[in-house]
Backbone as a chain_set.jsonl record, in Angstrom:
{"seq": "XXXXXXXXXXXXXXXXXXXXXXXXXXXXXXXXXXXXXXXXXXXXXXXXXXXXXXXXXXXXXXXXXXXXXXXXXXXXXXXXXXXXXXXXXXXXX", "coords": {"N": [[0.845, -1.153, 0.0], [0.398, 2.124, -0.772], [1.007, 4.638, 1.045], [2.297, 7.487, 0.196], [2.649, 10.862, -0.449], [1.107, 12.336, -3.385], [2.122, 13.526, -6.656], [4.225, 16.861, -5.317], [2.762, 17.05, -3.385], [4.226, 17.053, 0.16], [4.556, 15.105, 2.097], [4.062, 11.562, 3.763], [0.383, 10.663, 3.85], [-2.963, 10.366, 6.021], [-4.755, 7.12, 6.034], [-7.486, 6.067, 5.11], [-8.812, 3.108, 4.807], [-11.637, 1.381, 3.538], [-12.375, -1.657, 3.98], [-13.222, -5.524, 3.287], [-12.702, -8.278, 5.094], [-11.737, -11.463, 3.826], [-11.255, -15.343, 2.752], [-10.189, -16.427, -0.11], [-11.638, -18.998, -2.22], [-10.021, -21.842, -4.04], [-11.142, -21.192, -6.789], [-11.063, -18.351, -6.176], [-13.191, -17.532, -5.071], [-14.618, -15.477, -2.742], [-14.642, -16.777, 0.995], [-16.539, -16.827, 3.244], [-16.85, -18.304, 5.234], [-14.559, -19.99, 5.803], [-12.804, -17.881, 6.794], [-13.154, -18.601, 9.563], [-11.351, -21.009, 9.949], [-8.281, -21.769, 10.993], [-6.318, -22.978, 9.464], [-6.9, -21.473, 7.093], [-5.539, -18.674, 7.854], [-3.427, -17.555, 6.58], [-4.193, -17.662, 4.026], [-6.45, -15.282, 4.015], [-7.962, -11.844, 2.709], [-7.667, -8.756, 2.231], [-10.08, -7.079, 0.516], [-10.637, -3.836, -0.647], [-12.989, -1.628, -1.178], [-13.496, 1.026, -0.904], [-12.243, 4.074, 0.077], [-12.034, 6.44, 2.953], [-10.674, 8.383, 4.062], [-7.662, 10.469, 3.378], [-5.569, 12.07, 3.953], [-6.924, 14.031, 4.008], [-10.724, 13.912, 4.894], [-12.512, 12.63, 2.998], [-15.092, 11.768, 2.504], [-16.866, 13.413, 1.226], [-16.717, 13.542, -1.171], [-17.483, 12.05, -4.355], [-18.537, 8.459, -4.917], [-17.227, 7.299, -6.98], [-14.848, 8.918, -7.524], [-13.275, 8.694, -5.234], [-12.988, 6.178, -5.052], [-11.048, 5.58, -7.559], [-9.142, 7.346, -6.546], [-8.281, 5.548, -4.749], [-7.539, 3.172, -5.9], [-5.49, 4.201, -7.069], [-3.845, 4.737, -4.585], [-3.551, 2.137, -3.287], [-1.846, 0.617, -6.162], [0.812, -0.575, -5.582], [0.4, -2.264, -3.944], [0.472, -5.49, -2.134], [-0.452, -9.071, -2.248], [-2.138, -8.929, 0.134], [-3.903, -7.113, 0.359], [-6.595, -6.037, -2.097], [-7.898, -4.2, -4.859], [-11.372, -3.6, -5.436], [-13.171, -3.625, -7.867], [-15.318, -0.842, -9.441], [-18.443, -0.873, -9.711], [-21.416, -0.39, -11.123], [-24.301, 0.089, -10.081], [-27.969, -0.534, -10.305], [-29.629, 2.271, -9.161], [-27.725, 2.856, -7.475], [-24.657, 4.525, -7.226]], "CA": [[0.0, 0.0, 0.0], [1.719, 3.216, -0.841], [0.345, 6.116, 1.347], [2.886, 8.437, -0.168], [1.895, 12.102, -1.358], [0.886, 12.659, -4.749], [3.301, 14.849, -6.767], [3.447, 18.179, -5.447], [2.608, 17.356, -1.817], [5.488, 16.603, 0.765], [4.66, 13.893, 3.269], [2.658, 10.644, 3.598], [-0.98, 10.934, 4.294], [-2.683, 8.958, 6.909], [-5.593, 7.051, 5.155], [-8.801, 5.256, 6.418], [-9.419, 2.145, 3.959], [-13.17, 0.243, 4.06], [-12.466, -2.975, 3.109], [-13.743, -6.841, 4.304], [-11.177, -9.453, 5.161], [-12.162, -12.774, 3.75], [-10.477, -16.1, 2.2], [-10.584, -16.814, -1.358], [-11.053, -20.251, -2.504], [-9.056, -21.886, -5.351], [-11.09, -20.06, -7.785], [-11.056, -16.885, -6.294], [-14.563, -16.587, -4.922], [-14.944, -15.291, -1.062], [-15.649, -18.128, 1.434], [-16.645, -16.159, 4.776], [-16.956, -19.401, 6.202], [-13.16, -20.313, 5.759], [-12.65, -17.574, 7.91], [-12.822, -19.209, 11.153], [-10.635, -21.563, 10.034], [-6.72, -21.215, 11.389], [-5.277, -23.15, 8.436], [-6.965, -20.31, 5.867], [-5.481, -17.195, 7.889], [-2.073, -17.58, 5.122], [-4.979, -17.049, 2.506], [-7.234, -14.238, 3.978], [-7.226, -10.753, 2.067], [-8.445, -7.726, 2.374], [-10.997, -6.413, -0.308], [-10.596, -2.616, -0.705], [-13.686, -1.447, -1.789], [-13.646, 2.666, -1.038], [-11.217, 5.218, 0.36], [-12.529, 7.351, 3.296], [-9.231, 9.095, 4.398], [-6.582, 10.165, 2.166], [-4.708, 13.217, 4.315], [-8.276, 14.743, 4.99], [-11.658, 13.346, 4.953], [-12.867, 12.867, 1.482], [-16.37, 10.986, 2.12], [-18.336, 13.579, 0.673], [-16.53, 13.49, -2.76], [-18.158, 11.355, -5.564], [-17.883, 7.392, -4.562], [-15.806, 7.228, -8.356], [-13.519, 9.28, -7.162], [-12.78, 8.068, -4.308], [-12.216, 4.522, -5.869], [-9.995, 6.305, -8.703], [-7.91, 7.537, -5.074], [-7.658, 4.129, -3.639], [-7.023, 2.535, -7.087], [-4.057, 5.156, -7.127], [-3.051, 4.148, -3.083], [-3.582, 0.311, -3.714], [-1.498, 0.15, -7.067], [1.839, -1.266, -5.169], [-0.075, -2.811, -2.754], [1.145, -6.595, -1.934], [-1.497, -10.154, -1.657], [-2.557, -9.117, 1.775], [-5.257, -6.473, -0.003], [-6.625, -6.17, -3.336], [-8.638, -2.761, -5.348], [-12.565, -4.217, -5.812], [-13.56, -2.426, -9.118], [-16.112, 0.113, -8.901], [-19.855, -1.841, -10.132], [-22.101, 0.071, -11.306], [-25.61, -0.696, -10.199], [-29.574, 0.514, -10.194], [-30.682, 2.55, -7.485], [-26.45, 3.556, -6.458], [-23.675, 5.57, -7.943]], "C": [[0.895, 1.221, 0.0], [0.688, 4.443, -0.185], [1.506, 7.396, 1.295], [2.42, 9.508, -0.787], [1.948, 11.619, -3.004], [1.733, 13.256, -5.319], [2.777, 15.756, -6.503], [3.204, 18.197, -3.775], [3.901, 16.93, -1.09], [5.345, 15.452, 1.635], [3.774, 13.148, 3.151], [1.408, 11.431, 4.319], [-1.421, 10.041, 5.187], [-4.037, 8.488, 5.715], [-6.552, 5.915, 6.188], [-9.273, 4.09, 5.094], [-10.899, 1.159, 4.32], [-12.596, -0.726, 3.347], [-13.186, -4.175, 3.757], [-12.536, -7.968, 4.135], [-11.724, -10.493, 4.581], [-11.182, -13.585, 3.039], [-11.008, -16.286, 0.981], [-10.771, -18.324, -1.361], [-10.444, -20.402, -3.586], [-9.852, -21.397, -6.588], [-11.462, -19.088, -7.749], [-12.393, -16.263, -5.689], [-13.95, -16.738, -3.028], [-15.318, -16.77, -0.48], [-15.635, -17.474, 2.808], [-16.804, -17.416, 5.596], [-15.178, -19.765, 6.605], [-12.448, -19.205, 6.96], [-12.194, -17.904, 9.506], [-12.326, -20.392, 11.207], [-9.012, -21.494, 9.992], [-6.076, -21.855, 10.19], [-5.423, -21.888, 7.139], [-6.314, -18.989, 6.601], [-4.317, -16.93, 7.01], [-3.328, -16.935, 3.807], [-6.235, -15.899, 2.557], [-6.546, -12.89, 3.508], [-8.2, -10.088, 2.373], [-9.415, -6.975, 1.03], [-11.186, -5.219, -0.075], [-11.712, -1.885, -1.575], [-13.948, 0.489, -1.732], [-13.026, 2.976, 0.324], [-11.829, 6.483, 1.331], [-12.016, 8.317, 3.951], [-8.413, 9.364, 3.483], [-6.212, 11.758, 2.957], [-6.02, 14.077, 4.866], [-9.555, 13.582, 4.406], [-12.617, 13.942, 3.546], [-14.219, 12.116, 1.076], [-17.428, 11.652, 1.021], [-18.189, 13.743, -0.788], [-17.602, 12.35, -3.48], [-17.461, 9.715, -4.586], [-16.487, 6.951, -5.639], [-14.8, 8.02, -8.146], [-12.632, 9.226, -6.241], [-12.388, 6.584, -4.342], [-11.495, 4.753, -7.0], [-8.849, 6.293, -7.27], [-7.267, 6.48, -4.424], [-7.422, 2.815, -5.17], [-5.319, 2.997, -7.075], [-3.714, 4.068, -5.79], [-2.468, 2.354, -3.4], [-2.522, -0.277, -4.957], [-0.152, -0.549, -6.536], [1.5, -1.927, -4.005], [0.506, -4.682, -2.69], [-0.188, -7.788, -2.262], [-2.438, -9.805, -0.951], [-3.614, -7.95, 1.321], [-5.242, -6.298, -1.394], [-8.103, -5.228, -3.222], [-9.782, -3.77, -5.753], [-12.859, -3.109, -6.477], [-14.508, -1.858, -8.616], [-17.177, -0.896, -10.226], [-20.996, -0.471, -10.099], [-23.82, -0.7, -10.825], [-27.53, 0.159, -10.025], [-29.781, 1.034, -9.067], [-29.219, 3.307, -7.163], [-25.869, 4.236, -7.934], [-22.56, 5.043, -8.886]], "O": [[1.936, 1.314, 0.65], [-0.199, 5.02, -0.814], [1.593, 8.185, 2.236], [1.71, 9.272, -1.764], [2.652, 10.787, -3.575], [2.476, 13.783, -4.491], [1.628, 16.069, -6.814], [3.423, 19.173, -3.057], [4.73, 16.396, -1.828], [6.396, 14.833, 1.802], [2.717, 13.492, 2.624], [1.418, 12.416, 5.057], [-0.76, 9.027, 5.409], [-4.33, 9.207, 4.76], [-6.441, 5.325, 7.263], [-10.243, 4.461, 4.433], [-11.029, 0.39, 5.273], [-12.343, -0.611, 2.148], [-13.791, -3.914, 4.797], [-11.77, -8.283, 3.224], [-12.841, -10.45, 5.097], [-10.212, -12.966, 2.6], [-12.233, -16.325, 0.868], [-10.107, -18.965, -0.547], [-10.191, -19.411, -4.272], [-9.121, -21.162, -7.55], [-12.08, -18.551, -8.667], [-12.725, -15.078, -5.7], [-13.288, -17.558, -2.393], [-15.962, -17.654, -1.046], [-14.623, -17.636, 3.489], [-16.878, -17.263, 6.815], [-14.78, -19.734, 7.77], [-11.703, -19.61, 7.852], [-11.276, -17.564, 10.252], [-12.574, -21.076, 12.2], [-8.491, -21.158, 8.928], [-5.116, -21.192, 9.799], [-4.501, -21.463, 6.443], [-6.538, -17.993, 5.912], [-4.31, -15.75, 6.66], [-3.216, -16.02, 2.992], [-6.893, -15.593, 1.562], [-5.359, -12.593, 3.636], [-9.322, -10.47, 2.707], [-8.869, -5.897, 0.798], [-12.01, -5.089, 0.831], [-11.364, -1.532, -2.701], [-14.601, 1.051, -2.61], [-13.202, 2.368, 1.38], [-12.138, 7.512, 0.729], [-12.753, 9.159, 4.464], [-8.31, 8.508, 2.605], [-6.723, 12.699, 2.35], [-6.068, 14.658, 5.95], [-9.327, 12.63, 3.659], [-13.127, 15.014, 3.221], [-14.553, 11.845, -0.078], [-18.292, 11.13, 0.316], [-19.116, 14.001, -1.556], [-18.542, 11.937, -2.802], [-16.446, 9.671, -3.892], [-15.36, 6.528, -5.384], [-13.738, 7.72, -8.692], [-11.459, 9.594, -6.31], [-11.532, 6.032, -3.651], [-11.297, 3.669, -7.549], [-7.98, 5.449, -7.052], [-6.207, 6.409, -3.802], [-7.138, 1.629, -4.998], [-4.301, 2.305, -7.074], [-3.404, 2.885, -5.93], [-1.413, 1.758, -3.617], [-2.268, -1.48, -4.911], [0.079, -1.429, -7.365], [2.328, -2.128, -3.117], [1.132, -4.891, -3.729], [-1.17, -7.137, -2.619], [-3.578, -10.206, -1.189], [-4.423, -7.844, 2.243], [-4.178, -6.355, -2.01], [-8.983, -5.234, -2.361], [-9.412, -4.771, -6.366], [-12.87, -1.955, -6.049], [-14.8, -2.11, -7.447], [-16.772, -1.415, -11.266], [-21.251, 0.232, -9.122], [-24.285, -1.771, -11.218], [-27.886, 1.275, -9.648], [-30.083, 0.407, -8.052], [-29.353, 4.388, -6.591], [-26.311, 4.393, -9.072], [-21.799, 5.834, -9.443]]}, "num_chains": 1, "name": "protein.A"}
């Protein structure tokens, strides 16, 4: 996770990530059950789904731009969390 300024600013930021922890299985889907099992905590990840910190408090921006921000943060990020695209759907943003 890189919470390093942007160009242009001087120092890290602190940042507030929403995400949900869960285990994948071998093809990749969530298993919230796996969870509460001690041999899956090697394979739980974090799902980064929107950005509500980034040096100040940026909730009341657009949700797309705030998943553009944590797309940015997230891009050197490691296994241990992973950027959940932005889904368009009826009724949300």
């Amino acid at each position: 996770m890189d919470a390093s300024p942007r160009p242009g600013n001087a120092k890290p930021r602190p940042l507030i990530i929403d995400a949900e922890v869960v285990c994948l299985n071998k093809k990749g889907v969530p298993d919230f059950d796996a969870l509460h099992s001690r041999p899956c905590d090697k394979k739980a990840v974090a799902l980064a789904f929107d950005l509500l910190l980034a040096g100040d408090d940026i909730r009341r921006q657009p949700l797309i731009e705030r998943k553009k921000e944590l797309k940015w943060v997230l891009r050197k990020a490691g296994d241990g969390i992973q950027y959940v695209e932005h889904q368009v759907s009826f009724g949300g943003p």
